[in-house]
PDB file of N, H, CA, C and O in Angstrom:
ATOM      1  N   UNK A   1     151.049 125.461 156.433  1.00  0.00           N
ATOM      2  CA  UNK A   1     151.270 125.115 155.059  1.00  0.00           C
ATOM      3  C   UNK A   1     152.359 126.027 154.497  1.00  0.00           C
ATOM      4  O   UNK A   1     152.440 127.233 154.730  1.00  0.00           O
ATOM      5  N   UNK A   2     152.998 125.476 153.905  1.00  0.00           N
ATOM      6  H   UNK A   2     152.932 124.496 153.716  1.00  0.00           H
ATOM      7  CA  UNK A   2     154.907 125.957 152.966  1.00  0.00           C
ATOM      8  C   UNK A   2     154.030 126.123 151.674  1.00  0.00           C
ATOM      9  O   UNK A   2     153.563 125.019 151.396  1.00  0.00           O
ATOM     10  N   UNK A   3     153.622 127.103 150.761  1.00  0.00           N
ATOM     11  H   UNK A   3     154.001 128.000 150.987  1.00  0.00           H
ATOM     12  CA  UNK A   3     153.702 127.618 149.721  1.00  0.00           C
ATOM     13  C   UNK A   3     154.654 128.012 148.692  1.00  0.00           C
ATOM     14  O   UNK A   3     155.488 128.739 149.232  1.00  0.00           O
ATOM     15  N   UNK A   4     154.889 127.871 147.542  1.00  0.00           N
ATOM     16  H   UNK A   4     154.211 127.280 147.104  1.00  0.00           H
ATOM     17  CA  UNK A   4     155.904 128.715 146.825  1.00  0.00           C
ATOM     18  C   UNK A   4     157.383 128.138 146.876  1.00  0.00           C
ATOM     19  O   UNK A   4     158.385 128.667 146.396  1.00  0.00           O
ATOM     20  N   UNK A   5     157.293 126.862 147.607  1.00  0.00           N
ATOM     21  H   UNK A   5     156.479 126.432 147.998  1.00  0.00           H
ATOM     22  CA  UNK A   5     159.050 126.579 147.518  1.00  0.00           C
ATOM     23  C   UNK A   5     159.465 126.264 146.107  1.00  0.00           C
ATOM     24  O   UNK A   5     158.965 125.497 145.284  1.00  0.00           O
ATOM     25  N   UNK A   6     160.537 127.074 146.043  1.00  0.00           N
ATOM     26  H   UNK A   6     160.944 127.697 146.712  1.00  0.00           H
ATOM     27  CA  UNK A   6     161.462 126.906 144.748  1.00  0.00           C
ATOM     28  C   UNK A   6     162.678 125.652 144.669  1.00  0.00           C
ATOM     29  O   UNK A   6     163.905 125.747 144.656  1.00  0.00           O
ATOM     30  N   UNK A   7     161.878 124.589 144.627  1.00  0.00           N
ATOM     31  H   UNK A   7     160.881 124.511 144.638  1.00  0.00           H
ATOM     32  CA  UNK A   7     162.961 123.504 145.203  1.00  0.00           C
ATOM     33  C   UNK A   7     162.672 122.630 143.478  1.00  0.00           C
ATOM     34  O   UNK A   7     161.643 122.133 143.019  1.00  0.00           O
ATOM     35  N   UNK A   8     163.687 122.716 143.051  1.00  0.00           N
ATOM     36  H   UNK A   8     164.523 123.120 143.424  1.00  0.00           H
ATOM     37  CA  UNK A   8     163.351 121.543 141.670  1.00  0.00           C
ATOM     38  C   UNK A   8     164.201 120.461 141.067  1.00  0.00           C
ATOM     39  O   UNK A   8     165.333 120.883 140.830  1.00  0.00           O
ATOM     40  N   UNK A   9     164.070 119.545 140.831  1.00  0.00           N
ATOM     41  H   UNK A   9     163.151 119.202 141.024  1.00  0.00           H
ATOM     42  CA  UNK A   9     165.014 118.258 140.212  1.00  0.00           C
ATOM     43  C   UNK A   9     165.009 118.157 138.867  1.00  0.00           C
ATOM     44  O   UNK A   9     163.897 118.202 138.340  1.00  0.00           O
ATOM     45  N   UNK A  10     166.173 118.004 138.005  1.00  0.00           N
ATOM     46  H   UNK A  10     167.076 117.968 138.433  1.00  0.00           H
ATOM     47  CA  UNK A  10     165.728 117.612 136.735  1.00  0.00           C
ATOM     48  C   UNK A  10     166.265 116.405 136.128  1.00  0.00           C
ATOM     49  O   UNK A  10     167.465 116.446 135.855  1.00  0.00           O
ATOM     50  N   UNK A  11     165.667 115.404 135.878  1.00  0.00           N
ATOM     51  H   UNK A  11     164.693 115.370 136.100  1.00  0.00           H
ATOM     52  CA  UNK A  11     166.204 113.972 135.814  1.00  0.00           C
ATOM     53  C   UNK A  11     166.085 113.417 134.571  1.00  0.00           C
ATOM     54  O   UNK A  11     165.102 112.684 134.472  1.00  0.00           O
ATOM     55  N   UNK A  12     166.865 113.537 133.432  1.00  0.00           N
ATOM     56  H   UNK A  12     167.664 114.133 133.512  1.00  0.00           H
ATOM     57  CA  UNK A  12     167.140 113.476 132.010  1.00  0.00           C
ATOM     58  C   UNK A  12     166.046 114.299 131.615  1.00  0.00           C
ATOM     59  O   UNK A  12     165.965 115.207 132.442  1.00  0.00           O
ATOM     60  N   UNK A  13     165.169 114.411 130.743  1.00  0.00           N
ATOM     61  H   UNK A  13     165.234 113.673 130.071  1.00  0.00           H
ATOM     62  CA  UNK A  13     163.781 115.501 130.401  1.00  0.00           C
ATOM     63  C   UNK A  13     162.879 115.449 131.104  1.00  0.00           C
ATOM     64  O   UNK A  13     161.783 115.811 130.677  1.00  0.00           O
ATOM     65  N   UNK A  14     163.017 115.003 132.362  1.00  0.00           N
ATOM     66  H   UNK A  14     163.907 114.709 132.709  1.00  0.00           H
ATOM     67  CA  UNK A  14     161.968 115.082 133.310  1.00  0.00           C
ATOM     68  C   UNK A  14     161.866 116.096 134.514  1.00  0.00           C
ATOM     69  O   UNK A  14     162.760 115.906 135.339  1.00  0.00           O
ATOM     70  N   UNK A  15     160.797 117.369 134.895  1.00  0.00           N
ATOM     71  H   UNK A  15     160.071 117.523 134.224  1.00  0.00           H
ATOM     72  CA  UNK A  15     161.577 118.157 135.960  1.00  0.00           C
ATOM     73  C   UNK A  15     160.785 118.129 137.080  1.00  0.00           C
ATOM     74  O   UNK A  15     159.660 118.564 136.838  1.00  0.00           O
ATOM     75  N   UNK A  16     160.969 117.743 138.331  1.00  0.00           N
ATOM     76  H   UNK A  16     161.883 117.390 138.527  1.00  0.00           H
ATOM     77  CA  UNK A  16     160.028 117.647 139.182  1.00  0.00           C
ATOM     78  C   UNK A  16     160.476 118.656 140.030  1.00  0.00           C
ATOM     79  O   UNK A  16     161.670 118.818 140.282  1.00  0.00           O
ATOM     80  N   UNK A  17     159.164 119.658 140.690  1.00  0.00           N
ATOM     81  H   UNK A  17     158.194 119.527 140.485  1.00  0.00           H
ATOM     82  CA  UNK A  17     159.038 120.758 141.097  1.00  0.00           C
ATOM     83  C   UNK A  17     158.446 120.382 142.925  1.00  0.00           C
ATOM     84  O   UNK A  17     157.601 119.521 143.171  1.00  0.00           O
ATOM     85  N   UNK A  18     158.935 121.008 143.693  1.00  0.00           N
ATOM     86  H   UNK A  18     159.621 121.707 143.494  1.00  0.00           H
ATOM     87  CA  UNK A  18     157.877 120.542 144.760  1.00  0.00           C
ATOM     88  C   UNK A  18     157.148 122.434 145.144  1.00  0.00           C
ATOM     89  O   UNK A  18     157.611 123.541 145.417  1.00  0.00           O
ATOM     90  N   UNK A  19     155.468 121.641 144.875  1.00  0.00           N
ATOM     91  H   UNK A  19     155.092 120.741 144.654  1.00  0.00           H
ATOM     92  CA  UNK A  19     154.700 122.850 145.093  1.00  0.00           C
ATOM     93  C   UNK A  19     154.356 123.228 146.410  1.00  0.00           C
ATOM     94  O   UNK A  19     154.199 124.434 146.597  1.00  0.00           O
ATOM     95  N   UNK A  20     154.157 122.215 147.661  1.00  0.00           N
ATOM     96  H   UNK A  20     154.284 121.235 147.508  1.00  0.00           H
ATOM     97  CA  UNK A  20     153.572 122.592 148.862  1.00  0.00           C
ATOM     98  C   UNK A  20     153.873 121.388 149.318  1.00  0.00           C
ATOM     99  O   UNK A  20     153.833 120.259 148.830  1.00  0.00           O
ATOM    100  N   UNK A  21     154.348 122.062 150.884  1.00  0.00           N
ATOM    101  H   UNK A  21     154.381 122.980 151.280  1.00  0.00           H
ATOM    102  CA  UNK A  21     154.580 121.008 151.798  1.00  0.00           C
ATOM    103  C   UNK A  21     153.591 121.393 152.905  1.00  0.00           C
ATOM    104  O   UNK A  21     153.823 122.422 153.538  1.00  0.00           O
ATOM    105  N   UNK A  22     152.361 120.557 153.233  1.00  0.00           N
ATOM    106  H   UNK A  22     152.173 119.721 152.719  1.00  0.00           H
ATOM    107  CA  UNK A  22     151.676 120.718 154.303  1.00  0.00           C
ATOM    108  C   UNK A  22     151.949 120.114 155.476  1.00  0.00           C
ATOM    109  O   UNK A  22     152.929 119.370 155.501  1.00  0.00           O
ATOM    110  N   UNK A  23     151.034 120.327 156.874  1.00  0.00           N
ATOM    111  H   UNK A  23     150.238 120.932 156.853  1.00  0.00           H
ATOM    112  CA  UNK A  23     151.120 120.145 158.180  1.00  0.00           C
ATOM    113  C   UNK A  23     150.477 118.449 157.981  1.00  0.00           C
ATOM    114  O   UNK A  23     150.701 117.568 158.811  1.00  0.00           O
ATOM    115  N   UNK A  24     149.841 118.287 156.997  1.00  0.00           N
ATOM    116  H   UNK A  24     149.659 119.003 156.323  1.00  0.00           H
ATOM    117  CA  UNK A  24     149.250 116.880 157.352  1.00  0.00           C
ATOM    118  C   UNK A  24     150.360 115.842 156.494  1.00  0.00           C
ATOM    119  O   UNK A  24     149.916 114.987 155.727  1.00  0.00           O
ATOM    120  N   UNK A  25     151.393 115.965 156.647  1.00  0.00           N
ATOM    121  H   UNK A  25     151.754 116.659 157.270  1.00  0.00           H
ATOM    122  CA  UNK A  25     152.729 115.362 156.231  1.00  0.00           C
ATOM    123  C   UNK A  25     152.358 114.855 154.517  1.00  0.00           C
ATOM    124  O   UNK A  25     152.365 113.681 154.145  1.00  0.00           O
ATOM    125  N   UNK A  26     152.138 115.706 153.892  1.00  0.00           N
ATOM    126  H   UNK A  26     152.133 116.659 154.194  1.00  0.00           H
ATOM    127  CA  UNK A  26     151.923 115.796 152.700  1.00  0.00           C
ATOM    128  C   UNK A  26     152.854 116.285 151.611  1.00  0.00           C
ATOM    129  O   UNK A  26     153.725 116.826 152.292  1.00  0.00           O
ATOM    130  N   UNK A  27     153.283 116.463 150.126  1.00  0.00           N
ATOM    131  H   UNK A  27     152.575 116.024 149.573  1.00  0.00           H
ATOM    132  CA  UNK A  27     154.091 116.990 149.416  1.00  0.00           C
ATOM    133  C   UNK A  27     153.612 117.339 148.547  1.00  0.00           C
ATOM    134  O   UNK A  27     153.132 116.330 148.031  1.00  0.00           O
ATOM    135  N   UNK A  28     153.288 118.517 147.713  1.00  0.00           N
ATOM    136  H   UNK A  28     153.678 119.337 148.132  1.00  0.00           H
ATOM    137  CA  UNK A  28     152.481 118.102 146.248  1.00  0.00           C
ATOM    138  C   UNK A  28     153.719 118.634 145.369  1.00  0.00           C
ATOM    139  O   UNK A  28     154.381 119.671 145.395  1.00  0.00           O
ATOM    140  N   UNK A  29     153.737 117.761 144.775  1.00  0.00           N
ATOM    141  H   UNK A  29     153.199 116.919 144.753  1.00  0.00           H
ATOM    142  CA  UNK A  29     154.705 117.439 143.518  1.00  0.00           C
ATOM    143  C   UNK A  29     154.480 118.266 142.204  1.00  0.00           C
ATOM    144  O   UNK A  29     153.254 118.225 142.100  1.00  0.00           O
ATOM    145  N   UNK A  30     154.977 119.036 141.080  1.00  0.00           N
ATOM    146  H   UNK A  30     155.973 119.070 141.165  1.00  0.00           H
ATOM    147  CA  UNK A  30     154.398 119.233 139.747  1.00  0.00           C
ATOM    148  C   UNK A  30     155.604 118.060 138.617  1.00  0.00           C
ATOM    149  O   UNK A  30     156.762 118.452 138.475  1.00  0.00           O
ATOM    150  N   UNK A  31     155.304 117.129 138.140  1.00  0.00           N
ATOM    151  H   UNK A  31     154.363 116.810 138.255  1.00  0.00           H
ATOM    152  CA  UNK A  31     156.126 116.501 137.414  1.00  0.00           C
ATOM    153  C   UNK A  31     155.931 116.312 136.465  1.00  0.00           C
ATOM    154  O   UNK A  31     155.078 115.488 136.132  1.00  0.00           O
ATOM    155  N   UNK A  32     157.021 117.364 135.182  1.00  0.00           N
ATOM    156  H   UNK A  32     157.713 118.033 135.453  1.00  0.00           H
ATOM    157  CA  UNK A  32     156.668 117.457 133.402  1.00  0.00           C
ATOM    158  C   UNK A  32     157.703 117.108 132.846  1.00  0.00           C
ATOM    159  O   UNK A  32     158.896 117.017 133.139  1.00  0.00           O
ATOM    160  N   UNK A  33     157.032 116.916 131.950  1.00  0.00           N
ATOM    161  H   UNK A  33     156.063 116.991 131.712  1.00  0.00           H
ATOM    162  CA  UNK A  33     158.086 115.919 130.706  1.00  0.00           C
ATOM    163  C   UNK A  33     157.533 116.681 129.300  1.00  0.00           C
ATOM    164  O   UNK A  33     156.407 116.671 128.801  1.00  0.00           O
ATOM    165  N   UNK A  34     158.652 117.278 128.910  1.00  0.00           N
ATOM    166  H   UNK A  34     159.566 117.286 129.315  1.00  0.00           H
ATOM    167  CA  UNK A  34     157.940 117.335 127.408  1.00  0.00           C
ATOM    168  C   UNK A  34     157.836 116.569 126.547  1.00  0.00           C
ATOM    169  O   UNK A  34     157.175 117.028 125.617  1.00  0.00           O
ATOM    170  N   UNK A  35     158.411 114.929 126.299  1.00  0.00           N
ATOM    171  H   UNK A  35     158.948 114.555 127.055  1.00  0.00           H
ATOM    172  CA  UNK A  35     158.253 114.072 125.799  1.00  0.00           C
ATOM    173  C   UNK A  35     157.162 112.881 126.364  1.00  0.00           C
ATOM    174  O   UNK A  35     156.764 111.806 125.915  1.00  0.00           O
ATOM    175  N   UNK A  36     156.955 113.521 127.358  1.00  0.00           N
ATOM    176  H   UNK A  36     157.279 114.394 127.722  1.00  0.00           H
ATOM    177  CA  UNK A  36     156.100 112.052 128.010  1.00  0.00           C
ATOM    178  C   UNK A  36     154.191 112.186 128.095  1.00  0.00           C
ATOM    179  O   UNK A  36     153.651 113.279 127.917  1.00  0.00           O
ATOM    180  N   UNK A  37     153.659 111.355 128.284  1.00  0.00           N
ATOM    181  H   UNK A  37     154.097 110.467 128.429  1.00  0.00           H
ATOM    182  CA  UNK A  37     152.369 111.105 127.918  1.00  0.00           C
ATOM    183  C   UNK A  37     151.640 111.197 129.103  1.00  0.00           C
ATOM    184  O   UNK A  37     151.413 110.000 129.279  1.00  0.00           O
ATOM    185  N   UNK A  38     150.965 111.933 130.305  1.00  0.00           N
ATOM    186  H   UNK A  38     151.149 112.905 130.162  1.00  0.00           H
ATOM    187  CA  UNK A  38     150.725 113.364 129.737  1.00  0.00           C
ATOM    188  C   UNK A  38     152.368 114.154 129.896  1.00  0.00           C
ATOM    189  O   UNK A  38     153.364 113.731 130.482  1.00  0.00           O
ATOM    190  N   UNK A  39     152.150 115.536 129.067  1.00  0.00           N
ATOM    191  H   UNK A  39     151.341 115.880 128.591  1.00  0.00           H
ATOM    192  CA  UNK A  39     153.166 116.478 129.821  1.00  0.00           C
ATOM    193  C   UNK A  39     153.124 116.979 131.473  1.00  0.00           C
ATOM    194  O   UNK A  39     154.087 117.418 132.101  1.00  0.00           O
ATOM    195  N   UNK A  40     152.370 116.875 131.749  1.00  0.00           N
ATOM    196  H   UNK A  40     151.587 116.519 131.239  1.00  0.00           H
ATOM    197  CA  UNK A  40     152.160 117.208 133.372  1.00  0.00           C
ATOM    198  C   UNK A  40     151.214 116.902 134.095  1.00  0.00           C
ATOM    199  O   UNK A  40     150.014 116.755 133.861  1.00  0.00           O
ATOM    200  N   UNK A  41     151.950 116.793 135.197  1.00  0.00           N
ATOM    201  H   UNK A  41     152.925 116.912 135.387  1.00  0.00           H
ATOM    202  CA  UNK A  41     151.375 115.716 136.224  1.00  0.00           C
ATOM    203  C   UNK A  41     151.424 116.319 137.657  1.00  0.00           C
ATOM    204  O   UNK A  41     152.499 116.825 137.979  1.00  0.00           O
ATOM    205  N   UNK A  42     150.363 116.337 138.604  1.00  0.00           N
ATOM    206  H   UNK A  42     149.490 115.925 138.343  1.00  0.00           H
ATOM    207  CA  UNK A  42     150.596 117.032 139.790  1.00  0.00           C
ATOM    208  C   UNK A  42     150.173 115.756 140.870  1.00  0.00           C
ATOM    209  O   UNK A  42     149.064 115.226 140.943  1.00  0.00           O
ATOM    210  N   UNK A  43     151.234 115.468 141.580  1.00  0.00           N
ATOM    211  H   UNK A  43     152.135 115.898 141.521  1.00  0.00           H
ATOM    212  CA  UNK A  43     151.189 114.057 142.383  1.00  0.00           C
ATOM    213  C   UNK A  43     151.422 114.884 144.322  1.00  0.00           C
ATOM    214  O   UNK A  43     151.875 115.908 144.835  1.00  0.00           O
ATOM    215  N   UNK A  44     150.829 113.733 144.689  1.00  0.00           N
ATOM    216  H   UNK A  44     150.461 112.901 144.273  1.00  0.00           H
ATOM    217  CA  UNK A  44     150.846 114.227 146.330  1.00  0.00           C
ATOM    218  C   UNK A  44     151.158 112.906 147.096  1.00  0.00           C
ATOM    219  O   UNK A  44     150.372 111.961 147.157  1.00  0.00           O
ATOM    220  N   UNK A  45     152.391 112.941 147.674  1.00  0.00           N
ATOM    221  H   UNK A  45     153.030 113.709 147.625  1.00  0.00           H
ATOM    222  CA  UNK A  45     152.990 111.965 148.291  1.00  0.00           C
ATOM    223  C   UNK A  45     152.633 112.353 149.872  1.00  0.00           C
ATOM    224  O   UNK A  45     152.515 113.551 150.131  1.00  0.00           O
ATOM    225  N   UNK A  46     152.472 111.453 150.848  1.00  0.00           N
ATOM    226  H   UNK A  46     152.568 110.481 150.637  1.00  0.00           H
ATOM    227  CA  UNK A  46     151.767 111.146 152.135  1.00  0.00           C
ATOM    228  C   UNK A  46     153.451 110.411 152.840  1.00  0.00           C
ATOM    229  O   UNK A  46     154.213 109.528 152.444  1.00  0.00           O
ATOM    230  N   UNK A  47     153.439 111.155 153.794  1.00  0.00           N
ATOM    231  H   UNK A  47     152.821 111.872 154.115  1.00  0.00           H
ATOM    232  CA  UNK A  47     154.255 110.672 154.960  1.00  0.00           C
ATOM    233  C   UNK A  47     153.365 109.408 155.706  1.00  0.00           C
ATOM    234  O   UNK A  47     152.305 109.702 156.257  1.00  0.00           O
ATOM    235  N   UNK A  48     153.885 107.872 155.699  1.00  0.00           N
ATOM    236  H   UNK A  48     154.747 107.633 155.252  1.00  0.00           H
ATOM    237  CA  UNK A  48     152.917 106.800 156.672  1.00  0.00           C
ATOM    238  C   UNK A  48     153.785 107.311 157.786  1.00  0.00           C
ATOM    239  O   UNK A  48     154.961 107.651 157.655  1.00  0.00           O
ATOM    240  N   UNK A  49     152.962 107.334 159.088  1.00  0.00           N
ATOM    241  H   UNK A  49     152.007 107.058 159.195  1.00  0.00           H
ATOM    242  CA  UNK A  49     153.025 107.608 160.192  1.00  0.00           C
ATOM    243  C   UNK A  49     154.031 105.600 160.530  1.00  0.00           C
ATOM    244  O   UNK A  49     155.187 105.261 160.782  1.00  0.00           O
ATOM    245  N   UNK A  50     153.387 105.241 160.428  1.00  0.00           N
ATOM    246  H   UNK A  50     152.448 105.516 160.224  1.00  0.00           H
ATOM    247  CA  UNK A  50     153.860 103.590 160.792  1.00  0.00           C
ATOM    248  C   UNK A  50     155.522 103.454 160.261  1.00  0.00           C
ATOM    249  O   UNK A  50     156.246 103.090 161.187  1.00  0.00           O
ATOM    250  N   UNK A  51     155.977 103.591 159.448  1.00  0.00           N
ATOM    251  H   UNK A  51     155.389 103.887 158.695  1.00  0.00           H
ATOM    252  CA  UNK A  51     157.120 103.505 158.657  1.00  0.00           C
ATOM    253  C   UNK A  51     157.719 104.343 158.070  1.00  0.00           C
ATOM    254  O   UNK A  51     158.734 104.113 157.412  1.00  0.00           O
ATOM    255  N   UNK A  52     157.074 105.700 158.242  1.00  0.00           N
ATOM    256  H   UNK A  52     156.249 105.887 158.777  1.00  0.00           H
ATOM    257  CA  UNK A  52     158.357 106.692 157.320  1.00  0.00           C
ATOM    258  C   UNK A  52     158.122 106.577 155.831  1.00  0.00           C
ATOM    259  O   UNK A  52     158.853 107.334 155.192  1.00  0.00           O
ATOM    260  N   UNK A  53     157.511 106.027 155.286  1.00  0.00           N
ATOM    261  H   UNK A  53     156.917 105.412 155.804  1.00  0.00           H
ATOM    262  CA  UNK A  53     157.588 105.865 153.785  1.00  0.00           C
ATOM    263  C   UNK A  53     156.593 106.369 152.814  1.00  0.00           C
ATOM    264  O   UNK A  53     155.398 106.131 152.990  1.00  0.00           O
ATOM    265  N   UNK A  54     156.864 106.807 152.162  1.00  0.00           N
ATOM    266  H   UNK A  54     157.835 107.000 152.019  1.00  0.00           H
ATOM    267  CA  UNK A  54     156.268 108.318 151.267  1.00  0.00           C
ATOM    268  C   UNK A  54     155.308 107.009 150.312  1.00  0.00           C
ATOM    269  O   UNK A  54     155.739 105.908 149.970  1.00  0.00           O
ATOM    270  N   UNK A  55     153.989 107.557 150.072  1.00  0.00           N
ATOM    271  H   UNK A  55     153.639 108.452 150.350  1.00  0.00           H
ATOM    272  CA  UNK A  55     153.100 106.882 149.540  1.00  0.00           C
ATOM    273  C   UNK A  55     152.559 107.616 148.885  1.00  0.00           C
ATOM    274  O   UNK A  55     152.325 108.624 149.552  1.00  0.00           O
ATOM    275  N   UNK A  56     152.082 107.733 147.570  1.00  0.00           N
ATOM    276  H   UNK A  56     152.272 106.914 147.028  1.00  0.00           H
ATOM    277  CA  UNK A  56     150.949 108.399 146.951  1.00  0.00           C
ATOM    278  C   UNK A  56     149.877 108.610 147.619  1.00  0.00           C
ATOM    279  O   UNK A  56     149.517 107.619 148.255  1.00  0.00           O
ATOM    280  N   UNK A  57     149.094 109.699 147.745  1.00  0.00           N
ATOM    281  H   UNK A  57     149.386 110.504 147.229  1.00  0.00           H
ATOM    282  CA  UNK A  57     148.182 110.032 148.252  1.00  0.00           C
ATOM    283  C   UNK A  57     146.567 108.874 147.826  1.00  0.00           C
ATOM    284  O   UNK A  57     146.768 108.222 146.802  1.00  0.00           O
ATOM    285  N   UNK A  58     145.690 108.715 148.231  1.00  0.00           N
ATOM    286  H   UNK A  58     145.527 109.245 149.063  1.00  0.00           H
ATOM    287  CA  UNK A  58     144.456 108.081 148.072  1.00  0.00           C
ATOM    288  C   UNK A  58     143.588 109.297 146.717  1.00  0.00           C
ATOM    289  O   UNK A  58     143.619 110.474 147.076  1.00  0.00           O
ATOM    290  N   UNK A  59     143.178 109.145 145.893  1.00  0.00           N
ATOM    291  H   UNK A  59     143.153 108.189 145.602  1.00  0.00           H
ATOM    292  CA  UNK A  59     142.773 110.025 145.208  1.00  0.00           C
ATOM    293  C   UNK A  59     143.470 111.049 144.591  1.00  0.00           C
ATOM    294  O   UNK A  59     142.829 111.523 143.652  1.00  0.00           O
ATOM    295  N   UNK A  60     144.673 111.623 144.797  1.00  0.00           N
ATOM    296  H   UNK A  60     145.194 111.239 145.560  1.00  0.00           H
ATOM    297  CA  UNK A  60     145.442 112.868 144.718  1.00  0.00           C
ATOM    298  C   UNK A  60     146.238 112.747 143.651  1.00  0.00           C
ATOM    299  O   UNK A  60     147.368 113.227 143.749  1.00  0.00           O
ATOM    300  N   UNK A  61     145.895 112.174 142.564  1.00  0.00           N
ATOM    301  H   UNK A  61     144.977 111.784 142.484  1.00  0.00           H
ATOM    302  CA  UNK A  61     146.858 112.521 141.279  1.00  0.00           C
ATOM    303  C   UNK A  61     146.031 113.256 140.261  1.00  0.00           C
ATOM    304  O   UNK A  61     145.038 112.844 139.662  1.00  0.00           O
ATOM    305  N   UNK A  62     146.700 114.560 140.168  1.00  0.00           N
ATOM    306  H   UNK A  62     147.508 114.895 140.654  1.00  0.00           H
ATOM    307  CA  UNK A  62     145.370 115.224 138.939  1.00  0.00           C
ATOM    308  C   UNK A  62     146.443 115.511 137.574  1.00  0.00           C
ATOM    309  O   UNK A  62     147.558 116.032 137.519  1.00  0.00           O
ATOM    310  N   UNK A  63     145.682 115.004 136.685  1.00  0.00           N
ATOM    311  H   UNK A  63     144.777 114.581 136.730  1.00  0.00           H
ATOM    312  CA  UNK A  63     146.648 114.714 135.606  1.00  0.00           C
ATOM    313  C   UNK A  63     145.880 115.968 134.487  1.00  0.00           C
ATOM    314  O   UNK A  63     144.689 116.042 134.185  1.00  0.00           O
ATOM    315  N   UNK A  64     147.447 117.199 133.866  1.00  0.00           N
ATOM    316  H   UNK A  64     148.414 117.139 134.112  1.00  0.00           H
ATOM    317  CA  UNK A  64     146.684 117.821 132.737  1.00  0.00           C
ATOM    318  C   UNK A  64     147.363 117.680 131.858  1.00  0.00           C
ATOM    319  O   UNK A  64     148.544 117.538 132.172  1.00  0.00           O
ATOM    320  N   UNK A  65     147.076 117.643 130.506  1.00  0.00           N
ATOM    321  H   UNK A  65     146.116 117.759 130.251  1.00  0.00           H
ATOM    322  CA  UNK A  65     147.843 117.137 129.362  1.00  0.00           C
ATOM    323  C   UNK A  65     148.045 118.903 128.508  1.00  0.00           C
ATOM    324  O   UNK A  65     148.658 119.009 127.445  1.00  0.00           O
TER     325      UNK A  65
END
């Protein structure tokens, strides 16, 4: 497990942070908006083994306002 990467995007008032990249081909995301409904959002995108294509995790969006 990758802890602590300082890797961040900022896409008009939106800034997405990536918090951890794990061994089980995982990403967890922090994505805030100070205008948007909630302000922050922590999302976990899944590598499919079948296709390469990044999927939201099953359960894994924890939302704090």
């Amino acid at each position: 497990m990758e802890r602590g990467i300082d890797e961040a995007m900022v896409v008009g008032d939106v800034i997405v942070r990536v918090l951890e990249i794990n061994s089980s081909n995982e990403v967890r995301l922090a994505v805030s908006s100070p205008n948007g409904r909630p302000r922050y959002q922590e999302i976990v995108l899944r590598i499919d083994g079948t296709d390469g294509v990044e999927r939201p995790a099953d359960a894994a969006v924890a939302v704090n306002c």
